[in-house]
C-alpha positions in Angstrom: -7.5 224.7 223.9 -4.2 223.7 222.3 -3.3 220.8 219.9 -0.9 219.3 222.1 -2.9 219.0 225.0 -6.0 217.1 222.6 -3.4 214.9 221.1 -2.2 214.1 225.0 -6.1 213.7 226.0 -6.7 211.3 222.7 -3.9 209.3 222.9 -4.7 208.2 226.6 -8.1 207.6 225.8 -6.8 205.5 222.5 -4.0 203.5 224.6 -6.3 202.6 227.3 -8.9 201.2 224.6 -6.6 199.6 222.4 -3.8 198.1 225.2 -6.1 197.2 228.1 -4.2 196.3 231.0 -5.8 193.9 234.0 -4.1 196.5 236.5 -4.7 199.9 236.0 -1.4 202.2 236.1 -4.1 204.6 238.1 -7.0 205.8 239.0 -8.6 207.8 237.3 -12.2 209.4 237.8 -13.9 211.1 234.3 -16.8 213.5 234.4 -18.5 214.1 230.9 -21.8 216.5 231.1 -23.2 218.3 228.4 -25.1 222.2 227.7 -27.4 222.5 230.9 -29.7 225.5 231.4 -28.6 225.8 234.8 -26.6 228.8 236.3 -24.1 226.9 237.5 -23.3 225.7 233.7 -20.5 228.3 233.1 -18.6 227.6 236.4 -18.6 223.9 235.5 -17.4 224.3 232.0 -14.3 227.0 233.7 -13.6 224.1 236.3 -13.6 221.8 233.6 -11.3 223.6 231.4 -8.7 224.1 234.2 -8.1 220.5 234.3 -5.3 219.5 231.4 -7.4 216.5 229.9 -10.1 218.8 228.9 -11.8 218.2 225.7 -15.1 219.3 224.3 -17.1 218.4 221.5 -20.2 219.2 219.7 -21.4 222.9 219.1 -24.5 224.8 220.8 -26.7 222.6 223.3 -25.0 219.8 221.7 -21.7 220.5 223.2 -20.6 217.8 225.5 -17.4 218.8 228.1 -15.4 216.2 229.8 -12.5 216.4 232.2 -10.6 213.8 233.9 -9.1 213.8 237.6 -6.4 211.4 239.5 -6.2 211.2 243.1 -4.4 214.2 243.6 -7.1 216.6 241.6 -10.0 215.2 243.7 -10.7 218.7 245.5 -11.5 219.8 241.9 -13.0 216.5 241.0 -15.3 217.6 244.0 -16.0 220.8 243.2 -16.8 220.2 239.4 -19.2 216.9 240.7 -21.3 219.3 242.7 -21.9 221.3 240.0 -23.0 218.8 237.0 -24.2 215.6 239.7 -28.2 216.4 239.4 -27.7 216.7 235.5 -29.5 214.3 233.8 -26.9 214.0 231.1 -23.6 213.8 233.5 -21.4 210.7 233.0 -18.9 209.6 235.8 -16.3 207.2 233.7 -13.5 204.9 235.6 -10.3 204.6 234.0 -12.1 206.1 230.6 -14.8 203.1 230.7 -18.4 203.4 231.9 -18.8 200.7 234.5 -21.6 200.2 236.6 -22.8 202.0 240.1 -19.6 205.3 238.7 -22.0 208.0 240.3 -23.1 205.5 243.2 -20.0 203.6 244.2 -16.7 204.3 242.3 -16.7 208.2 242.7 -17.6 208.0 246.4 -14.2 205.8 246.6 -12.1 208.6 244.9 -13.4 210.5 248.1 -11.5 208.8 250.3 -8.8 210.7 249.0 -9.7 214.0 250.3 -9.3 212.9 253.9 -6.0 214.5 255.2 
């Protein structure tokens, strides 16, 4: 992963803490998961990395990945959710913030965008 694209990634995350806005420019749907025994690990971490807000941190089965989709990425935003959903450790994040019922009620909104 390149500098520029963490410096992008930590500045979003830093703006959004630091200048909270009532309205949200967008919508925005995170998944954060960490090392999973599974065989379907390695596919999530290569759909993960595709996306541009990619980061990863931690080393070995400590390593957390975490990717964050708009509207117009939810096809991968579905794709990478099959994957990691069962995990015991996968976080689903609104706008960067955890808020209650993400897996339950706010990700099943940001499926209305995959009807054509």
């Amino acid at each position: 992963m390149d500098a520029k694209k963490d410096q992008e990634a930590i500045k979003a995350k830093l703006d959004s803490i630091l200048f909270p806005r009532t309205k949200a420019k967008s919508f925005k749907i995170t998944v954060r998961f960490g090392h999973h025994l599974s065989v379907s690990y390695k596919k999530a971490v290569e759909l993960a990395q595709r996306n541009p807000t990619y980061t990863e941190e931690g080393e070995g089965e400590w390593k957390k990945h975490e990717a964050t989709y708009t509207p117009e990425e939810v096809e991968e935003l579905f794709q990478l959710f099959n994957l990691v959903h069962e995990w015991e450790d996968t976080e689903i994040l609104v706008n960067h913030k955890k808020i209650p019922y993400g897996h339950q009620l706010w990700l099943l909104l940001m499926w209305f965008y995959r009807i054509k």
